[in-house]
C-alpha positions, 0 to 999 in steps of 0.5 A: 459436563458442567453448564460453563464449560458446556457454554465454553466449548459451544462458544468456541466451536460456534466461533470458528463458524461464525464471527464478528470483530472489530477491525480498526476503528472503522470496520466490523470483520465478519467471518463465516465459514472461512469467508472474510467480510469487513463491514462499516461501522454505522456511524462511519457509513453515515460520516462517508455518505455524507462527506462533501465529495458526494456533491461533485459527484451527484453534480458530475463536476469534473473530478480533477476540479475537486478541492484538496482534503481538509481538516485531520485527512490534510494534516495527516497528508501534509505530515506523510508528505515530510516522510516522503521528502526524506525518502527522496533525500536519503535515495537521491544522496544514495543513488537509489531510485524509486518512483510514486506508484499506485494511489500516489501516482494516481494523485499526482495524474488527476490532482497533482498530489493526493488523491483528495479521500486519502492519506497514505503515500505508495512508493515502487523500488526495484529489488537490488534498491529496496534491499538497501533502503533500511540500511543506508536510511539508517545512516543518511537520514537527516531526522532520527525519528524518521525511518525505514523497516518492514513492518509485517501484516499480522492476519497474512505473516508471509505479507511483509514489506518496507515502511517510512514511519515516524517513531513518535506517531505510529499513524504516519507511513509511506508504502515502499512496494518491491518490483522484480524482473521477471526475466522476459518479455511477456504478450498482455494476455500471458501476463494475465496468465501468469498473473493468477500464478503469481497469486497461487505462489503467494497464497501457497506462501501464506499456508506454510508461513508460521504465524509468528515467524521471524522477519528473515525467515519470512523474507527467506520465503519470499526470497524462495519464491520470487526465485520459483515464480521468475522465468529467468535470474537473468534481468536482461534490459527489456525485461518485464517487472512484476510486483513483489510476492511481499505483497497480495495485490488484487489487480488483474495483471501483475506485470508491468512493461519495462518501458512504462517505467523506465526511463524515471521522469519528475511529476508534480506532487503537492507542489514539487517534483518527484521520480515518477515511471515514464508511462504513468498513464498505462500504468494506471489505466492497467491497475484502474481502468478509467483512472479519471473517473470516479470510484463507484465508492468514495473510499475512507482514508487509513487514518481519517477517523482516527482518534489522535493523541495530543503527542499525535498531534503535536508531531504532524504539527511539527512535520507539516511545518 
């Protein structure tokens, strides 16, 4: 065997022990054994433990009290903020309804819009609507370059859900995650039983899915599956809702009560209204625990280090105006 090919085999070999690679422009992904670590970059650790945030908390200054973001961060925001507007519009004009969830939802509770070290947009949908949202986006949205597709995870094929995104600036996009009826009622400690079901269905689906599947063969998997995991086609009122197997959450309980979401009311949300589930605050306190404290680590926005393009920023330009 010659030396080269001798190296070759011994890097290749190596390489599926022990890795490390880039993983956007923040993180180095560490694989050792199987075993996935993403670890910041150092001159991105510098940058996060020395943001201006850590003065509120070093302080203990209330967490409501924090200012608005500044600078990229904030125009990206402000650009997301135009693409949630026209998810509003295009659902309000098609009765489709959706309502602020996750870290938007947490925003709008403790800062009445984004939270301040974010930028991204966290939507939820019931299934029957989200499977209409791409095509009457399509057809009613007021901006072309606006638009709605799903747009899957390329380290998890069988991950795949709906996106807002702008043509023109990859880097805009508002979340629109899936909701189920579960098909009943369910007491707090089986629906954290039936949780790390939910989480075996989804990791089983991530071992038979081919990595270069089509999208309909995926959204067939996920079909399938939701159909496995559901105690009942039957939706009666009252049901419980879980999250779509679309996406792997890592919370704890991934079930919801029929009435912490239903009846949708309005939140403020950088200064207007938008649909929000009727009890966000048990909502938040069942993913968070106590969402009006702060995090144990401030964390880094999609985009806030990003290197935009001048066409980037020209786009969001236009979009905050």
């Amino acid at each position: 065997m010659s030396k080269n090919l001798f190296c070759e085999c011994y890097k290749n070999f190596f390489g599926k022990i022990f890795s490390i690679n880039d993983y956007g422009e923040t993180h180095k992904l560490v694989t050792l054994l199987g075993i996935k670590i993403k670890i910041m970059k150092p001159e991105y650790q510098k940058k996060v433990r020395e943001n201006s945030y850590s003065y509120y908390v070093k302080n203990n200054i209330d967490i409501t009290q924090i200012p608005p973001a500044e600078g990229q961060i904030r125009d990206i925001q402000l650009a997301n903020l135009a693409l949630l507007k026209e998810l509003n519009y295009v659902c309000e004009i098609n009765g489709l309804k959706y309502w602020l969830d996750f870290g938007s939802l947490l925003g709008a509770i403790r800062h009445k819009g984004f939270i301040p070290w974010d930028d991204d947009v966290d939507t939820g949908m019931l299934r029957e609507d989200y499977n209409k949202l791409i095509d009457v986006f399509e057809k009613t949205s007021r901006n072309p370059d606006i638009f709605a597709s799903y747009v899957v995870n390329k380290k998890h094929p069988c991950e795949m859900f709906i996106k807002i995104q702008h043509k023109k600036c990859p880097h805009l996009f508002v979340d629109v995650f899936p909701y189920d009826f579960y098909g009943k009622k369910l007491t707090k400690d089986e629906q954290i039983k039936f949780s790390q079901d939910m989480k075996s269905i989804c990791s089983a689906m991530q071992k038979v899915c081919p990595k270069k599947a089509k999208q309909q063969e995926i959204r067939n998997l996920i079909e399938k599956n939701v159909r496995i995991a559901k105690a009942s086609d039957y939706s009666e009122d009252g049901s419980d809702l879980m999250w779509g197997l679309d996406y792997f959450h890592f919370h704890k309980n991934w079930f919801t009560n029929y009435n912490v979401v239903f009846p949708l009311k309005k939140i403020l949300f950088e200064g207007e209204m938008f649909p929000c589930m009727n009890n966000p605050e048990e909502f938040l306190n069942n993913v968070y625990g106590n969402y009006m404290a702060y995090p144990k680590k401030i964390g880094v926005g999609h985009a806030m280090f990003l290197n935009l393009s001048e066409n980037d920023k020209k786009i969001i330009s236009e979009l905050k105006q």
